[in-house]
N, C-alpha and C positions, 0 to 999 in steps of 0.2 A: 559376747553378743554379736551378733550378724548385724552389717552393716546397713539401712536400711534400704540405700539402691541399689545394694546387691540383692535382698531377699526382692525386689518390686519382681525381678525378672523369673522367680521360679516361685513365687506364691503362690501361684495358678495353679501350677501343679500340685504343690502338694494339699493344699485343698480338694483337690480331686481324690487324691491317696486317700485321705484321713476321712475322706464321703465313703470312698470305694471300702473302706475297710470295715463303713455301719452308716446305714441311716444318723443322722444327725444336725444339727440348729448351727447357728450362728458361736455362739457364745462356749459350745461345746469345741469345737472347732480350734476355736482360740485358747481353748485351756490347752486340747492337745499339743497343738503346734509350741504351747510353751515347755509341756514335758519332756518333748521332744529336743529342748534348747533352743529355738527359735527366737526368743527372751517374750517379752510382753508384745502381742500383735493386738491391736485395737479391735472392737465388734468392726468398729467406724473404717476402718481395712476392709476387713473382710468383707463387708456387708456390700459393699459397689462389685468385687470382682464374683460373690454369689450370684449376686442382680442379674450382672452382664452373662455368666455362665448357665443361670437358667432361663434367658431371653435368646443366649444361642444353641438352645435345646439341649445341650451338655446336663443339664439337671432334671430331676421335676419336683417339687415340693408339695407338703401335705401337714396341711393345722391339724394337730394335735394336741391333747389335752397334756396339762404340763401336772403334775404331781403336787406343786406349788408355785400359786401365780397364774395368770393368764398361758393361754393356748400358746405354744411354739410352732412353728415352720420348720417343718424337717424337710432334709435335703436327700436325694441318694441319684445316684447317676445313671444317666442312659445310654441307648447303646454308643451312641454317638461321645457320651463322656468318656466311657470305657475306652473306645477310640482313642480320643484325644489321650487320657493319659498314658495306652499304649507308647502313640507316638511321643509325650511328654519324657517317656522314660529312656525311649530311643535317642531323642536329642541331648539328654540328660548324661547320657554315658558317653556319647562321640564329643562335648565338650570336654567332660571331665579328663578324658583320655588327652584330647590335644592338649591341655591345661597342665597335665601331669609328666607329658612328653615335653612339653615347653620347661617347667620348671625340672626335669631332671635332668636338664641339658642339651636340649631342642633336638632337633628331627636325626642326627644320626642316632639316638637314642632309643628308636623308635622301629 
């Protein structure tokens, strides 16, 4: 299981991945991120950095009628999203990389 102040810093991101890859809700989200080994992520997580992600235009949402149960809120990203996880994935790999130079014996490694 991923520690939980580690995942706070790249949750964003992949939230954005798991949008970019389908239209999708809240709860659909959080099943992904669990298949994916993320362990259990709460709606109650997710649901503030949706908020904040389609209040800074990153998203758009749309009620849809749910198969069973009341209407769902589907998410999918815009261009401004697509952006962001652009650069989400840029920053993603230039950590990983100093993270990986670091642990395999620092910078003459490199």
């Amino acid at each position: 299981m991923i520690p939980s102040q580690m995942l706070k810093g790249v949750l964003e991101g992949c939230i954005l991945e798991v949008i970019r890859q389908e239209e999708t809700y809240a709860y659909e989200i959080s099943e992904k991120l669990k298949s994916f080994g993320f362990g259990d992520i709460s709606e109650g997580t997710i649901y503030p950095i949706i908020l904040r992600l389609n209040t800074q235009g990153f998203l758009e949402s749309k009620m849809r009628k749910s198969p069973i149960g009341p209407k769902r809120k589907y998410y999918r990203l815009t261009q401004a999203g697509e952006e962001k996880l652009i650069q989400f994935k840029k920053d993603w790999t230039a950590i990983t990389h100093a993270i990986d130079r670091l642990f395999e014996g620092g910078i003459n490694n490199g």
